[in-house]
matplotlib code that plots the C-alpha trace (Angstrom):
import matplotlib.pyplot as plt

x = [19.3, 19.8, 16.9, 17.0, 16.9, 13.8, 13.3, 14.4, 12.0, 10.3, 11.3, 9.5, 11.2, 14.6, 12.7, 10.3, 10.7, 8.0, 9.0, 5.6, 1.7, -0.4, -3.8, -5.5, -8.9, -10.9, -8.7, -5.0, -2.8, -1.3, 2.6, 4.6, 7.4, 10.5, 11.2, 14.8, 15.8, 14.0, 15.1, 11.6, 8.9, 5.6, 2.6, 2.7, -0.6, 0.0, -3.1, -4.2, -3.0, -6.9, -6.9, -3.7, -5.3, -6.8, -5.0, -7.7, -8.6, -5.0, -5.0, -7.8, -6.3, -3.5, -5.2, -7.9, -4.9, -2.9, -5.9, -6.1, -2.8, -3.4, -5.3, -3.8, -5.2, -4.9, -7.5, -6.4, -3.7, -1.3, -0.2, 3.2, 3.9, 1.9, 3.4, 3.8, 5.8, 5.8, 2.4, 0.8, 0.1, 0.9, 0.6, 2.8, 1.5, 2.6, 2.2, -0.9, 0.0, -3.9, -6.9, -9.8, -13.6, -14.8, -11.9, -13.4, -17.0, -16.8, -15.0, -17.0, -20.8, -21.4, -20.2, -22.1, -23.2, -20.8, -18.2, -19.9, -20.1, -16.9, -15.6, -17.9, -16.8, -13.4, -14.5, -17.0, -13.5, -11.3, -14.5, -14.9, -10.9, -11.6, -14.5, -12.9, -10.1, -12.5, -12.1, -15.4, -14.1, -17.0, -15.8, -16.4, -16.8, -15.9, -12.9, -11.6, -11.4, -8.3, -8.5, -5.4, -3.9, -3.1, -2.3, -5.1, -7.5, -7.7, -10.2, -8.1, -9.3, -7.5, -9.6, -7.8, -8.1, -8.9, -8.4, -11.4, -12.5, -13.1, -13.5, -16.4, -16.4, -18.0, -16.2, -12.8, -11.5, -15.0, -16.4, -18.0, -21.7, -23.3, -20.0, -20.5, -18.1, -17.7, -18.8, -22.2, -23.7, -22.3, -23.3, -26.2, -28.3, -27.1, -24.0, -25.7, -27.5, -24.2, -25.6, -23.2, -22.2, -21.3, -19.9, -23.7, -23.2, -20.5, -23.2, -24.9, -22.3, -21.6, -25.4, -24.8, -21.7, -23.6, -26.5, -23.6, -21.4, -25.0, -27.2, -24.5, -26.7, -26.6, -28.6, -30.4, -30.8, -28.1, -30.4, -27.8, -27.1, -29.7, -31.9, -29.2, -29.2, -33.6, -33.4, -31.1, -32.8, -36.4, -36.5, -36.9, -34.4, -35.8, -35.5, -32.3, -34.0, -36.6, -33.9, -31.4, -33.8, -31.2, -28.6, -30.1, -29.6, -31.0, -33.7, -31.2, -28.6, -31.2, -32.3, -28.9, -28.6, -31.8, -30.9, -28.1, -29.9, -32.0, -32.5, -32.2, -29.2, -31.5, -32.5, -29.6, -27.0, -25.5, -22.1, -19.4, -19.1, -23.1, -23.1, -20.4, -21.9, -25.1, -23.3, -22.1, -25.1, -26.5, -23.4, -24.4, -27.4, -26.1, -23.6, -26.0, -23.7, -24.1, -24.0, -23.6, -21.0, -24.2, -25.3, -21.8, -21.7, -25.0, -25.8, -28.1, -29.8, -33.5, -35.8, -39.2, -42.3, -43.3, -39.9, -39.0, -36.9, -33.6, -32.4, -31.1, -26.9, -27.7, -30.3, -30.9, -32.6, -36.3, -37.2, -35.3, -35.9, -35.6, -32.8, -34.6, -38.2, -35.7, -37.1, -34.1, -33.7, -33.0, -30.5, -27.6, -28.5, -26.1, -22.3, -21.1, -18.5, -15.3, -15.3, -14.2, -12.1, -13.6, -10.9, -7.9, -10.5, -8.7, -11.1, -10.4, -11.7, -15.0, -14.7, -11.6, -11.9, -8.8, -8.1, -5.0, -3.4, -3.8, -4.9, -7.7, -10.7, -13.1, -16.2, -14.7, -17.2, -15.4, -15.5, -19.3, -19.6, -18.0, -19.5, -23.2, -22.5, -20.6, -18.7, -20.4, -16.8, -18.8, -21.6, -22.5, -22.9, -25.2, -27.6, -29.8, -29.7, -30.9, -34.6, -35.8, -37.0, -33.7, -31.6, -33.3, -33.6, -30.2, -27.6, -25.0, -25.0, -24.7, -21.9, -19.9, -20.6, -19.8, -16.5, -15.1, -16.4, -13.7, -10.6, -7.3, -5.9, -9.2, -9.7, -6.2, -7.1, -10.1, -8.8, -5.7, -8.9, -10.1, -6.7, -6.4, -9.6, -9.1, -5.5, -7.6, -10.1, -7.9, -5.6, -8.9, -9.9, -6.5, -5.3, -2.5, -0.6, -1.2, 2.4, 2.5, -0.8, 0.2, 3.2, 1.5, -0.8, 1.6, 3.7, 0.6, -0.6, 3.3, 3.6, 0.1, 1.8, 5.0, 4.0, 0.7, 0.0, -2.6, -5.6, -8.1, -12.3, -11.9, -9.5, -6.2]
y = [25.5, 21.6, 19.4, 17.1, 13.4, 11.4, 9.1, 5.6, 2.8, 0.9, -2.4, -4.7, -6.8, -6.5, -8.4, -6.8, -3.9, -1.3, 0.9, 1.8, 2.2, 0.4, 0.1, 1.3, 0.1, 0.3, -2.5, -1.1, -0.2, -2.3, -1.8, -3.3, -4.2, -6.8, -10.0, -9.2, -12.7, -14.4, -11.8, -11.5, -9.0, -8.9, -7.2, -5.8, -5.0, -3.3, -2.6, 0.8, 1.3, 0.7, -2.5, -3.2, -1.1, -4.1, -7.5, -9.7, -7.9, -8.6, -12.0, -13.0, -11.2, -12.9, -16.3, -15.6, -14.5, -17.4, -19.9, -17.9, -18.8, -22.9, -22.4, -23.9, -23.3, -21.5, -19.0, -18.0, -15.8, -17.2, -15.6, -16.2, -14.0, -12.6, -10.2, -7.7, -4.3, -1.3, -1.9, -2.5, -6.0, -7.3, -9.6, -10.7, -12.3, -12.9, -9.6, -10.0, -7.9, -7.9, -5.4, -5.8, -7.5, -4.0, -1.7, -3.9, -3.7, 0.5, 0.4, -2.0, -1.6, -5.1, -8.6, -11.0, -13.9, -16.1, -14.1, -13.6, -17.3, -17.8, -15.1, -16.6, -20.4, -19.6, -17.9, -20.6, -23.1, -20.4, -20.7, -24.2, -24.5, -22.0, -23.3, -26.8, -25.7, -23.8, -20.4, -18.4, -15.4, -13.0, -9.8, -11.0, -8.2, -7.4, -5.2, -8.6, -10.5, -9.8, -10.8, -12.2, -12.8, -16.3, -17.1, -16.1, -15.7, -12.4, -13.2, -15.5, -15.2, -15.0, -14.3, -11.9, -10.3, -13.1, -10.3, -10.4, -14.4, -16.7, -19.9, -22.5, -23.8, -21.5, -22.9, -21.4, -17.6, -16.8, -12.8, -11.0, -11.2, -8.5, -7.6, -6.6, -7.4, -6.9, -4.8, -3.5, -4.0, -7.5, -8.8, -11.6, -11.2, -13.0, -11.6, -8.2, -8.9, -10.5, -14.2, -17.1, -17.1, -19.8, -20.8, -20.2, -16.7, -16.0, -17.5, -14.2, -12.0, -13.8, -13.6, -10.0, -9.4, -11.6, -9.3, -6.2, -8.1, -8.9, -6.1, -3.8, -2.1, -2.9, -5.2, -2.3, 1.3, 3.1, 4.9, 5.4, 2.6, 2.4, 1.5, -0.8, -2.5, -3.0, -4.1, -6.7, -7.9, -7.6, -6.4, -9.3, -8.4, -7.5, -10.6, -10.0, -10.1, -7.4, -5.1, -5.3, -6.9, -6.2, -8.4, -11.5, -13.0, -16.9, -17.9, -20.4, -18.4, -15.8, -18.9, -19.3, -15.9, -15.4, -18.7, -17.2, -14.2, -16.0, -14.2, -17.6, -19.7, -22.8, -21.8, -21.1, -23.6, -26.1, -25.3, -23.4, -26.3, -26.9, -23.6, -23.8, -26.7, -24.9, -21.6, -24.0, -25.6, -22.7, -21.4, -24.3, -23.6, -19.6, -21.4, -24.2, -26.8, -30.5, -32.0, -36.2, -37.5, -38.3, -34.9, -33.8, -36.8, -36.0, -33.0, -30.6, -29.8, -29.3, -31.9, -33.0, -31.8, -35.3, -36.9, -39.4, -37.3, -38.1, -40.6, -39.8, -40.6, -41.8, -44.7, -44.4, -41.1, -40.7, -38.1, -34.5, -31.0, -28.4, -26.2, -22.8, -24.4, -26.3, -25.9, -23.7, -26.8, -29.3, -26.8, -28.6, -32.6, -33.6, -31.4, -30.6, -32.4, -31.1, -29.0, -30.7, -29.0, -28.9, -28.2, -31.2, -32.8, -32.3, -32.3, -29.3, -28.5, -27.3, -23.9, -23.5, -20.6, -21.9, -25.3, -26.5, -28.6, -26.0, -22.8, -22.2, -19.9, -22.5, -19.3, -18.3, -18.6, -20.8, -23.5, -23.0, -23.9, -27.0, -28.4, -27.1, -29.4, -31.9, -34.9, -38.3, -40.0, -43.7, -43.1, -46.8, -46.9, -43.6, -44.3, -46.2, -43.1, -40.8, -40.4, -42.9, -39.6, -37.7, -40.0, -41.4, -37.7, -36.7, -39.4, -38.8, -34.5, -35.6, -37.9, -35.5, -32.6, -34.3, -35.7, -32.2, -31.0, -33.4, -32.1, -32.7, -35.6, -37.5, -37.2, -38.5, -41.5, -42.5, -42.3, -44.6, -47.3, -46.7, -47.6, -50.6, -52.2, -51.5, -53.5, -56.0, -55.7, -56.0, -58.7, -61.3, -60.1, -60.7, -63.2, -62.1, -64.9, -65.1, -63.7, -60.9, -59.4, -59.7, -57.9, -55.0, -54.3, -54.3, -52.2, -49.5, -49.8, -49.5, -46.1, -44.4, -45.6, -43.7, -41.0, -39.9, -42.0, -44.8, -44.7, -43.5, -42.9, -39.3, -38.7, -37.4]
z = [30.4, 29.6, 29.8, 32.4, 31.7, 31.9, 34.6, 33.9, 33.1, 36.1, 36.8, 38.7, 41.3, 39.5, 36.1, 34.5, 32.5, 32.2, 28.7, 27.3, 28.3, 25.9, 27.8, 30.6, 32.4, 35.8, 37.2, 36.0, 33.9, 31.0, 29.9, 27.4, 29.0, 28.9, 30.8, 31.7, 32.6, 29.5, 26.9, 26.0, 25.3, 27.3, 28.9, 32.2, 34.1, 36.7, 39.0, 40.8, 44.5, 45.9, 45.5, 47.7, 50.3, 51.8, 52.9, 51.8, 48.7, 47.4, 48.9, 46.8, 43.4, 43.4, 44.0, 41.3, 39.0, 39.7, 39.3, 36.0, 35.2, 35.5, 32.1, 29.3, 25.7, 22.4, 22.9, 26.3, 26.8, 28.7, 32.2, 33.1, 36.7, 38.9, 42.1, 44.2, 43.8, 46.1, 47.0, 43.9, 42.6, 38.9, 36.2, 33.7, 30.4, 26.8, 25.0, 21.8, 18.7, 17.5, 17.9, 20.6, 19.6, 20.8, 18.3, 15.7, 16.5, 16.5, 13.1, 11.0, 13.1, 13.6, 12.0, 9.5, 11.0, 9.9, 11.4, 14.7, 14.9, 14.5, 17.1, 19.5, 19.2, 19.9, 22.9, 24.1, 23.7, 25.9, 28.6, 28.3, 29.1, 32.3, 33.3, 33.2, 35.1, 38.2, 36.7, 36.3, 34.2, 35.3, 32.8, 29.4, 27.0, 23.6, 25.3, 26.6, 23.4, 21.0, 17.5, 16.0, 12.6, 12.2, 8.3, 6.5, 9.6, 10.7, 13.8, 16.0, 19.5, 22.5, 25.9, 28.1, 31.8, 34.1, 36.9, 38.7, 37.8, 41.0, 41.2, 40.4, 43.7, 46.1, 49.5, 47.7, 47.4, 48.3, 46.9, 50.0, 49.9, 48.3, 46.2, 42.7, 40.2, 35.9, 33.7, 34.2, 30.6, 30.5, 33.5, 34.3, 36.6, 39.5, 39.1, 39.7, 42.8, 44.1, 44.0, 43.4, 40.1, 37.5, 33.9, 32.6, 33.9, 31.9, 28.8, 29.9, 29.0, 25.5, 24.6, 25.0, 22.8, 20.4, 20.6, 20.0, 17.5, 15.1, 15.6, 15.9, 19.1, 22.5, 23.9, 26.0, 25.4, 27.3, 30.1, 32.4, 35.7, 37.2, 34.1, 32.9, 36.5, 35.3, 31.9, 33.1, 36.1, 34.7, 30.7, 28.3, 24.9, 22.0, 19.3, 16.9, 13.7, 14.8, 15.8, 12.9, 9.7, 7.8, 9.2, 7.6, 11.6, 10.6, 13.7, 14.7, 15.6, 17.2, 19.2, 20.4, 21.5, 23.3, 24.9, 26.7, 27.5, 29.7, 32.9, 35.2, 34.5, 34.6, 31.1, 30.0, 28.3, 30.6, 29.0, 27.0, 25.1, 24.7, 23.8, 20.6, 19.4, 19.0, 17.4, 14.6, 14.1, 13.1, 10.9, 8.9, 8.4, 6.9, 4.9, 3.7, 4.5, 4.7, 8.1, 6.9, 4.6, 2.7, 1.8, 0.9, -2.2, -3.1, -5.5, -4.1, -7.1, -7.4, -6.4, -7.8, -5.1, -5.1, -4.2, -1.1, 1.3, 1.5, 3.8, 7.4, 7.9, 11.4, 11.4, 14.6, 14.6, 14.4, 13.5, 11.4, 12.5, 10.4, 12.3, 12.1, 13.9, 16.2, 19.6, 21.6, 24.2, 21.1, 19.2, 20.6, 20.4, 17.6, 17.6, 14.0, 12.6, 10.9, 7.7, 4.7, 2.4, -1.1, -2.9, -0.9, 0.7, 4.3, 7.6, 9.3, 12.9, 13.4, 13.5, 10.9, 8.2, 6.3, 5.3, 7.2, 4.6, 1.2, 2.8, 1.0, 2.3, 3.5, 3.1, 0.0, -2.9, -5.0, -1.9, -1.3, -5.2, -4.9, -1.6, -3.6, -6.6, -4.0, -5.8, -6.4, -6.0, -6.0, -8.2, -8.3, -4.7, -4.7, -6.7, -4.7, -2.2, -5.2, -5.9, -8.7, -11.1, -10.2, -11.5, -14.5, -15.4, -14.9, -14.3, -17.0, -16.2, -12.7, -13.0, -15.6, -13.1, -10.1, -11.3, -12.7, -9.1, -8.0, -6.4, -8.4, -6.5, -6.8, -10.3, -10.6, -8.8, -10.3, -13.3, -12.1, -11.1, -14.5, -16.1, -13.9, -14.7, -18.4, -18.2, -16.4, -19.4, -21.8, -20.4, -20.6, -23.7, -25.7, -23.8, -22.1, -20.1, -16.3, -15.3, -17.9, -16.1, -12.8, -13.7, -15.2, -13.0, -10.3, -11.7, -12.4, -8.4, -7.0, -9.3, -7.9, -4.2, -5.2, -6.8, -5.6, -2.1, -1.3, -3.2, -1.4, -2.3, -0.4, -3.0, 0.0]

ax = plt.figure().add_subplot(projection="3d")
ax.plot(x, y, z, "-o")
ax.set_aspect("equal")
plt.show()
């Protein structure tokens, strides 16, 4: 007996392909699936039947969805349809060939805090960008962030499922009183007695990822709802570095954490933004980074117990805090500033991993040796800046070390100055006529702008 033929592939309202299931949640289905007009693969999520049951509760998916779809940014995946087929309601967005935060999280345990920090920035920017827009998101989880490859960055973020966000403003698509929406473990607590909710409650929801993504156990003990529904209401966490000792978890980044874990929202950061700035503040301080142009010219090395402190870069502040005993209201006064390339010099953004002009791995161990012995590019000008015994002890290691510390480009054009002063040297010295130096030493400053750009004391 022949087999009969399997039924042909759904399509949505004459467009959208259905061919394969690649996901499937308490809100819908997920299908990879074809935009027939555009030529182009996508994802499909397709929701159950419930929800179209009732006239307002699809009147107010598709307008969250929609106002979901008004966000534009790189770590948001973008939505390009939303409908209505046979009943059911849809979504149409660009299809992410990547892995979830939560896949990853159950095959390596947990992440170091570097890496943590860096999935979570990318995250606070994708919030920022909703919350900036009206859009509450209200089901962050590690489920709901897909890790990308992008070059040599195999943790680039895109935020997904805006089904069930609303908006900021509570006089528009309002939730019914009393309604419960998310994830249970992942909710704040407003959000679980069905209280207005804002952009600090989604703050909640990333203090508990962190909590997952560093400890590599959940914030609370799985007891079943009801005690989940307790702990999150009433239980204060557990501190990070008590829980997982081994993690190395610095007390600035714990700070941050607990920070969003703070049962009111009051206490909670103000922002997304807020938020990211203090995440990187304390990935400088696991990196031992320098946060001035100051400390990245001046070598680290060790200094004498009796030595002045080094000076502040802004003269304006009055007094420096030690980022670990930071207070957790003050973690966020100054945002960090780009990372700097040891090896091309390029700034990079904040919360880059790989340089964006040479590709190098800004973490790699060969780059935290450089920015450690950091270049003294205008030695001159430093040493005023350097302690009196530091320098008198060690000036001619330090300025040997520092300039072999300097990238390639920079060590070509310092030595290029070097020539030109020596011509300059040289024509006073032998008497060379007027026109015959001029000469020369135009022609040496035109061939550095030909062949290797304007000189420059960053050495780019």
């Amino acid at each position: 007996m022949a087999q009969a033929d399997p039924p042909p592939p759904r399509v949505l309202r004459e467009r959208y392909r259905l061919d394969a299931k690649i996901g499937e949640g308490g809100m819908g289905v997920v299908y990879r699936g074809v935009d027939l007009a555009l030529e182009r693969t996508v994802a499909v999520k397709l929701t159950r039947p419930e929800p179209a049951a009732e006239p307002a509760a699809a009147g107010r998916f598709l307008r969250e969805v929609k106002s979901a779809a008004k966000i534009r940014h790189e770590h948001v995946v973008e939505v390009f349809d939303v409908g209505e087929d046979e009943g059911e309601l849809f979504y149409v967005m660009e299809l992410l060939e990547g892995e979830s935060l939560s896949k990853r999280l159950k095959r390596e345990g947990s992440l170091s805090p570097a890496s943590a920090v860096h999935v979570a920035a990318q995250v606070c920017e994708a919030l920022d960008a909703a919350h900036r827009g009206g859009v509450i998101h209200r089901d962050l989880k590690p489920a709901n962030v897909v890790l990308l490859h992008r070059g040599r960055d195999d943790a680039f973020v895109k935020l997904i499922d805006f089904g069930i966000s609303k908006s900021a403003d509570p006089n528009t698509f309002p939730t019914r009183t009393g309604e419960i929406v998310g994830t249970i473990g992942y909710m704040a607590p407003e959000q679980i007695k069905g209280e207005l909710t804002d952009a600090r409650t989604d703050l909640y929801a990333l203090g508990v990822m962190l909590y997952r993504a560093l400890t590599g156990t959940d914030v609370f003990e799985d007891r079943g709802l009801p005690a989940a529904v307790h702990d999150h209401l009433e239980t204060t966490p557990k501190k990070l570095r008590q829980r997982a000792p081994e993690a190395n978890i610095p007390a600035a980044l714990e700070a941050v954490v607990l920070r969003c874990l703070a049962k009111r929202p009051a206490d909670r950061f103000e922002s997304a933004s807020a938020a990211a700035e203090a995440l990187l503040r304390s990935v400088e301080s696991i990196e031992g980074e320098a946060s001035s142009p100051f400390e990245l010219l001046i070598d680290n090395g060790p200094v004498p117990p009796d030595a002045p402190p080094a000076p502040a870069f802004n003269p304006d502040a009055a007094l420096q805090f030690e980022l670990a005993d930071m207070p957790v209201a003050a973690i966020s006064m100054a945002p960090p500033g780009p990372r700097l390339c040891a090896q091309c010099g390029t700034e990079n953004q904040r919360y880059a991993r790989i340089c964006s002009d040479c590709g190098d791995d800004l973490d790699s161990p060969e780059q935290r040796e450089l920015r450690a012995h950091a270049p003294l590019a205008l030695v001159s000008t430093l040493v005023p800046l350097i302690p009196a015994e530091r320098a008198a002890l060690s000036l001619p290691e330090r300025t040997v070390t520092s300039f072999l510390a300097l990238p390639r480009r920079a060590k070509q054009k310092l030595a290029l100055h070097a020539a030109v002063a020596l011509l300059l040297v040289n024509a006073w010295a032998f008497g060379f006529g007027l026109i015959s130096t001029v000469l020369l030493v135009g022609a040496v400053l035109v061939w550095v702008t030909v062949f290797l750009g304007p000189i420059s004391p960053r050495g780019r």
